[in-house]
C-alpha positions in Angstrom: -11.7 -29.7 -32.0 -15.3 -29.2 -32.0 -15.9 -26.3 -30.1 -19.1 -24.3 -28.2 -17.8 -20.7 -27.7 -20.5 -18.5 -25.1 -20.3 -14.8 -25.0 -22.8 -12.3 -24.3 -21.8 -9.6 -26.4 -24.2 -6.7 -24.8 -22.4 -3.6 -26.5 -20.5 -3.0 -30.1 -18.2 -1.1 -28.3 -15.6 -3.2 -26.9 -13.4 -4.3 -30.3 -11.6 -7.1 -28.1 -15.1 -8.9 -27.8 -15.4 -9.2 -31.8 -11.7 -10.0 -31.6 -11.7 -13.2 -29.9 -14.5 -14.5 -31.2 -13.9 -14.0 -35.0 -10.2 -15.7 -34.1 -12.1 -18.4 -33.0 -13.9 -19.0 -35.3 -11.7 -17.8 -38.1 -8.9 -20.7 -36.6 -8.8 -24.2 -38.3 -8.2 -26.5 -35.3 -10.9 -25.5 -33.6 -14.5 -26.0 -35.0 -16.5 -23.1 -33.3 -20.1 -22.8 -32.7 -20.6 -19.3 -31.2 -23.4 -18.1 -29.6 -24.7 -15.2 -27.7 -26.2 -15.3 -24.9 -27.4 -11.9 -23.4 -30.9 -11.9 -22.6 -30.8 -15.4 -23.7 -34.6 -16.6 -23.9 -35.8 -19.7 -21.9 -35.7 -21.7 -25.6 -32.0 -20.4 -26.3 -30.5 -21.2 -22.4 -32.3 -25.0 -23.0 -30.4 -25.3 -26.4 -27.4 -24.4 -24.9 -27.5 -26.3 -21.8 -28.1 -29.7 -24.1 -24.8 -28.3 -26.6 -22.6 -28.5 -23.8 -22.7 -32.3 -23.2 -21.6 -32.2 -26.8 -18.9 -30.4 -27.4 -15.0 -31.8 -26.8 -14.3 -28.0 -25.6 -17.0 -24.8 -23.7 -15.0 -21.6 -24.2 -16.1 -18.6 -22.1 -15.6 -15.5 -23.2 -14.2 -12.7 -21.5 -17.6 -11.3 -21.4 -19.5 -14.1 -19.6 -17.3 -12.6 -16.1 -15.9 -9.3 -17.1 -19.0 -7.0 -15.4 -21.2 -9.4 -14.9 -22.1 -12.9 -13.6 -25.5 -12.8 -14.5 -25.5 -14.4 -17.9 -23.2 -17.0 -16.9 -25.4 -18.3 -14.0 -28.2 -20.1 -16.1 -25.4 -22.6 -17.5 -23.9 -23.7 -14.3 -25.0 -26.8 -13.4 -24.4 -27.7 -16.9 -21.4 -27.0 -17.1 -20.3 -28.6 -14.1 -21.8 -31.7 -15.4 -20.2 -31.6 -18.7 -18.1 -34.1 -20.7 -15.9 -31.8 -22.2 -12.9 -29.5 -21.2 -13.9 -25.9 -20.0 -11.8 -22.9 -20.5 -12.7 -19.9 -19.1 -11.3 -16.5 -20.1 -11.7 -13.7 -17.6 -12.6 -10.1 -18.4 -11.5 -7.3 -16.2 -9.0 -8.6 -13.8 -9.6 -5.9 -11.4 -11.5 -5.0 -8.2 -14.5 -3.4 -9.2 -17.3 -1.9 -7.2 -19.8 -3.7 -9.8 -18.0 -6.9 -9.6 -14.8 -7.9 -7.7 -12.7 -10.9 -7.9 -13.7 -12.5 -4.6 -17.3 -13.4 -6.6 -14.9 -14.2 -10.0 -12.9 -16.7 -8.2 -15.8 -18.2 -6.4 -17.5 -18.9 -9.7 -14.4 -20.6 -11.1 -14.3 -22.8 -8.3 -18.2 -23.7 -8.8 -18.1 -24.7 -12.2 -14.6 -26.1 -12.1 -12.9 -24.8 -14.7 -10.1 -26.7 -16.4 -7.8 -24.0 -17.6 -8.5 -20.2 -17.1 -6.9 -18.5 -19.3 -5.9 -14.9 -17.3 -4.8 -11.7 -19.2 -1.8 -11.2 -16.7 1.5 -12.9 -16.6 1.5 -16.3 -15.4 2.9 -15.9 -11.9 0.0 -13.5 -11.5 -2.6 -15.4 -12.6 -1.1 -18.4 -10.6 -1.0 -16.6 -7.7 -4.9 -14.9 -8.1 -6.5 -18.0 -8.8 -4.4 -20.7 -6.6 -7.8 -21.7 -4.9 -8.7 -23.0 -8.2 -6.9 -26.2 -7.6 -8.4 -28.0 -10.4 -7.6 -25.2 -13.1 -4.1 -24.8 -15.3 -3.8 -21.0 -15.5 -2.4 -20.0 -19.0 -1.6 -16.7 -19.5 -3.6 -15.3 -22.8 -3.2 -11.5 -22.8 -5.2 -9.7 -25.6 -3.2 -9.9 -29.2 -3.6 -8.2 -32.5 -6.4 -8.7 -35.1 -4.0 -7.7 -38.4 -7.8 -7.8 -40.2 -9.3 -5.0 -38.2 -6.3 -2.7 -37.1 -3.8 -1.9 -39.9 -2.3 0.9 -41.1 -4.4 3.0 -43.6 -2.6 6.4 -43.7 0.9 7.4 -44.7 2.7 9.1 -41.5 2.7 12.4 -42.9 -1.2 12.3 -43.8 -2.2 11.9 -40.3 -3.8 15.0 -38.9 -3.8 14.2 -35.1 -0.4 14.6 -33.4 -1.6 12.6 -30.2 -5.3 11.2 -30.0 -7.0 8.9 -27.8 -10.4 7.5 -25.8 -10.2 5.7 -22.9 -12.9 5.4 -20.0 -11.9 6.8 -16.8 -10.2 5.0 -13.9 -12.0 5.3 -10.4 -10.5 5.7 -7.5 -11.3 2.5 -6.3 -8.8 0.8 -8.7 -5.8 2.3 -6.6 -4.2 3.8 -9.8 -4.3 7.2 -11.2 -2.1 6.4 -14.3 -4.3 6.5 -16.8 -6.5 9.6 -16.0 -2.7 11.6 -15.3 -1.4 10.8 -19.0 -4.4 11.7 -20.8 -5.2 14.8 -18.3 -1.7 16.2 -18.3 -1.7 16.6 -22.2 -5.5 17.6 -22.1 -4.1 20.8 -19.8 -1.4 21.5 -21.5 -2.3 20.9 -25.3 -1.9 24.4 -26.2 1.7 24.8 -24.6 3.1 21.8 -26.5 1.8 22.6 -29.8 0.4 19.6 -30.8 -2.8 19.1 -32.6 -4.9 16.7 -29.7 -7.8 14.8 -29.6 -8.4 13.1 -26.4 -12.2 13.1 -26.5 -12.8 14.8 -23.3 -15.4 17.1 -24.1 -19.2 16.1 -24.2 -19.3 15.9 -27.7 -16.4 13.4 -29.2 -16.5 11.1 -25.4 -18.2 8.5 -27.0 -17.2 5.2 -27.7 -16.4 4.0 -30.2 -17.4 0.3 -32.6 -13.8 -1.2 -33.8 -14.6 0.1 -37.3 -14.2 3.8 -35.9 -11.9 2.9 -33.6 -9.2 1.3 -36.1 -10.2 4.4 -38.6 -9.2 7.1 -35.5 -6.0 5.4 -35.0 -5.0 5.6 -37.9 -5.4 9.2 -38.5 -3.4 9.8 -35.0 0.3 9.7 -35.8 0.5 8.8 -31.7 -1.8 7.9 -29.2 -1.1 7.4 -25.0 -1.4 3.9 -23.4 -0.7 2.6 -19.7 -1.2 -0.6 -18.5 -4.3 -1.9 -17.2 -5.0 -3.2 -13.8 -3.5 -2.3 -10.7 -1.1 -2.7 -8.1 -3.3 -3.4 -5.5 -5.1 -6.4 -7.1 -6.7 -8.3 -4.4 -8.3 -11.6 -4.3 -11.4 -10.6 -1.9 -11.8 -7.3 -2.6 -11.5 -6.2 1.0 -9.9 -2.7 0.0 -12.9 -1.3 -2.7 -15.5 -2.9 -0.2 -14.0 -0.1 2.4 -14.0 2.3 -0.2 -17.9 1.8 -1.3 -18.8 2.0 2.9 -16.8 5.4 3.3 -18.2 6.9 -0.2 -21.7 5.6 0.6 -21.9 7.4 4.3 -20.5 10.3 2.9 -22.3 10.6 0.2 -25.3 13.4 0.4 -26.8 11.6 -2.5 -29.0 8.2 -2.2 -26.4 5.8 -3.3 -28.3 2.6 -5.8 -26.6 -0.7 -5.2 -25.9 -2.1 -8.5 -27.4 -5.8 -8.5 -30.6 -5.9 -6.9 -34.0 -7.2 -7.4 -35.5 -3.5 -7.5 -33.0 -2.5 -9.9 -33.2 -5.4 -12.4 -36.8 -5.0 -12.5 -36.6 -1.4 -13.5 -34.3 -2.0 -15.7 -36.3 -4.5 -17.4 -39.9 -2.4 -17.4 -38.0 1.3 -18.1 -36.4 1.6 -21.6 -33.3 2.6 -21.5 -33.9 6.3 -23.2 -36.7 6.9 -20.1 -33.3 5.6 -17.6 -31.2 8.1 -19.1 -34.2 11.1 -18.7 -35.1 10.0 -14.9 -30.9 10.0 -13.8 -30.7 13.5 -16.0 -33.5 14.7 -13.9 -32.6 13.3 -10.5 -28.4 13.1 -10.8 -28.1 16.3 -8.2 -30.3 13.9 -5.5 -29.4 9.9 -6.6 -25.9 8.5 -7.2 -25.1 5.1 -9.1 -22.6 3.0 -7.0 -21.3 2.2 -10.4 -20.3 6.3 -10.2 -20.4 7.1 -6.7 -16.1 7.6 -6.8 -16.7 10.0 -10.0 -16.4 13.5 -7.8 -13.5 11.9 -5.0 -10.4 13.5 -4.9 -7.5 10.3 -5.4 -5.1 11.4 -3.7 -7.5 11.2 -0.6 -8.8 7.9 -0.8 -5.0 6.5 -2.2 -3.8 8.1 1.3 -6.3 6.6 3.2 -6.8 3.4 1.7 -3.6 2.1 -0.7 -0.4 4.3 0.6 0.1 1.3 3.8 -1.8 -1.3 1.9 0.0 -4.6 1.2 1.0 -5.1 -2.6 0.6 -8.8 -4.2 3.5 -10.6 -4.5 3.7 -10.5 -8.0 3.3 -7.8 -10.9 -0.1 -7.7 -11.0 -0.8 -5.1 -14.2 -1.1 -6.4 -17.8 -1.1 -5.1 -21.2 -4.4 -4.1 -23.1 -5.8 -4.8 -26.2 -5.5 -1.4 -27.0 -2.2 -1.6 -27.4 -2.0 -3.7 -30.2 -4.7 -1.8 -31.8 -2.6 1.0 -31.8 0.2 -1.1 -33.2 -1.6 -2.6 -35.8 -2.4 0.5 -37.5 1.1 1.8 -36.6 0.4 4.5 -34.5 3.0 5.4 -31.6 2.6 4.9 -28.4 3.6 7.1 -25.9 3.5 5.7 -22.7 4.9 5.4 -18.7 7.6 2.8 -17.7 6.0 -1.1 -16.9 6.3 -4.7 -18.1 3.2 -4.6 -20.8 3.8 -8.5 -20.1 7.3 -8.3 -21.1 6.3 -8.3 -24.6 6.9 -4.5 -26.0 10.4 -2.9 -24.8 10.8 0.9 -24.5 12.7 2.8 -27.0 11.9 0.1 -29.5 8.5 -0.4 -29.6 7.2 2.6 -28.0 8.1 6.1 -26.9 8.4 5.9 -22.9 7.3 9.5 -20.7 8.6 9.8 -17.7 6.1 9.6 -15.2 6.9 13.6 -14.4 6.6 14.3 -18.2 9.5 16.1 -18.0 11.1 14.0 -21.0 8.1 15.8 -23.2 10.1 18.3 -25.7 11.8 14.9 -26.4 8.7 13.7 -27.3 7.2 16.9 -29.8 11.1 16.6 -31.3 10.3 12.4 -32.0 7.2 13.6 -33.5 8.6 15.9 -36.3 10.9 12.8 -37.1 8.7 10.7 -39.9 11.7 8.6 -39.9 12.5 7.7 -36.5 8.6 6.8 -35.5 8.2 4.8 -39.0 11.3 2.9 -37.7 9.3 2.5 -34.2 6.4 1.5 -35.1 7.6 -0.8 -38.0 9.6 -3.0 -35.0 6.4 -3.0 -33.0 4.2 -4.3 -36.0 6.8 -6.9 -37.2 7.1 -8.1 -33.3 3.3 -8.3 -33.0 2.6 -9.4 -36.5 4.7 -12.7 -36.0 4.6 -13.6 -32.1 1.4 -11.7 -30.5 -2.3 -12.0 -32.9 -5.1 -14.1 -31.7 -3.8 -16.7 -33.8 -0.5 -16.8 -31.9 -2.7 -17.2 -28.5 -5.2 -19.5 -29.7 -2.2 -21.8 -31.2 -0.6 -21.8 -27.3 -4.1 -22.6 -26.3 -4.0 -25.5 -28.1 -1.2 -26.9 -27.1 -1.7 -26.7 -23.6 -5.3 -29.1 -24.5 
């Protein structure tokens, strides 16, 4: 199926990106022409517009919506006035103070997308994007990539105990899980006895590129996973819209707005190492909305704003690719009770902690058994490796076209 696949990969440092676009073009039923298009020059956006009335299938990446909408919006009309099928991916099915669904959904509509291809179960996805009436929601969650993430250390040669990175979760998300896992064995790392990296401190926070990323897994005999998302996924992002007015009035600081004209023009005239000197020098005085949550207390805000909210209908958090990056190099997860999309099942493919951790000396005890986590995370590999890579998803794909 000749294919035109349109990402705009803007950072090295998101592994899934690479992912899905090397299974793409690494699968034999579909012929794929990728192309990035960040900062895509007036030559590059004409090229493209004239490759989509040519092309049997227009694959959007994950990145094309995930924080953005921006380098989408050159290619609409095209793509509304296409011949071919469209399938859209979506990144970061979440309410975001940078970019909410409400602005998502409304883009689907506009360039009406014939399958959308969601990261959550199917009833969720259904239910998020019923205004899409035109679209067949697949569910697609993220999958393994056996060429990037496999195991390259015997259990008894890895040095970390428990490691991990992971970006923060604001407030605004409605969801505290992944900042509690990760700061309850930051606190209490010298108790437990366990050799931890968590990258919390200044130095080792940094993010990593998928090489890096697959080599610190596999020195980390187990690392700490929730599920991404939230419980309080809304379609029109009424709740973090309440949440940015409250911060933003209480706020001593002067609050920037994330897309707006002044800002895209500084950020096109400043480089980016002059950005990073001006917030240094001004952070006690101006606030990012993009950060404005970073100092909020979330018990406050979840009181005030989620503990009488209404819940979706449906389970409405997902499994990451993280997950079965961690898998692949068959590291352990440890992780809190949830779905994952049905597809890993506790005590089999992964070590669960109670949400209290009060099941932890059961976990330092698992950890001193080579045996029993070689037997864990052998059953998660073999379950991923045959049902869950990219190939597995982008064969579904095509038999829903």
């Amino acid at each position: 199926m000749k294919t035109l696949l349109l990402h705009s990969t803007y950072t090295e440092k998101m592994s899934y990106f690479d992912d899905w676009i090397d299974a793409f073009k690494a699968h034999s039923d579909f012929s794929t022409l990728c192309i990035n298009v960040f900062n895509a020059s007036k030559d590059l956006i004409s090229d493209v517009k004239s490759k989509i009335e040519n092309y049997e299938l227009i694959v959007l990446h994950h990145s094309m919506n995930g924080d953005t909408l921006k380098y989408l919006d050159p290619f609409i009309e095209a793509l509304k006035n296409r011949r071919g099928k469209l399938v859209s991916f979506v990144g970061n099915e979440v309410n975001l103070p940078t970019i909410g669904m409400a602005p998502k959904i409304k883009n689907l509509q506009e360039i009406e997308a014939d399958f959308i291809a969601t990261q959550l179960l199917e009833e969720a996805g259904q239910w998020l994007y019923e205004d899409c009436n035109k679209a067949k929601v697949i569910s697609l969650p993220h999958a393994l990539n056996p060429e990037a993430f496999f195991s390259k250390h015997a259990f008894k040669d890895k040095k970390i105990d428990i490691g991990t990175r992971s970006a923060r979760y604001g407030v605004y998300v409605g969801d505290n899980d992944r900042n509690s896992i990760i700061q309850y064995f930051y606190h209490n790392a010298h108790s437990l006895n366990l050799n931890i990296d968590l990258g919390l401190d200044s130095n080792s926070q940094k993010r990593f590129n998928r090489q890096e990323w697959s080599d610190f897994l596999s020195s980390c005999k187990a690392t700490l996973s929730t599920e991404a998302g939230s419980f309080y996924l809304e379609k029109h992002d009424i709740i973090v819209n309440k949440i940015q007015d409250f911060l933003k009035k209480r706020s001593v600081k002067i609050v920037l707005p994330h897309e707006t004209f002044a800002r895209k023009t500084y950020r096109k005239i400043v480089p980016s190492f002059v950005r990073k000197i001006i917030v240094s020098l001004l952070k006690d005085r101006i606030v990012e909305i993009d950060n404005i949550d970073q100092e909020c207390d979330f018990d406050e805000l979840y009181e005030k704003f989620f503990r009488l909210a209404p819940k979706p209908p449906v389970y409405t958090k997902a499994i990451s690719s993280r997950h079965f990056d961690a898998i692949g190099t068959k590291t352990l997860h440890v992780m809190y009770p949830g779905r994952y999309n049905d597809i890993l099942i506790p005590g089999e493919h992964y070590f669960e902690l109670k949400p209290d951790h009060s099941n932890v000396e059961d976990l330092k005890d698992f950890l001193l058994d080579a045996k029993t986590v070689k037997n864990i995370t052998e059953a998660a590999y073999n379950h991923v490796i045959t049902h869950h890579t990219h190939k597995n998803r982008l064969d579904a794909l095509l038999k829903v076209l």
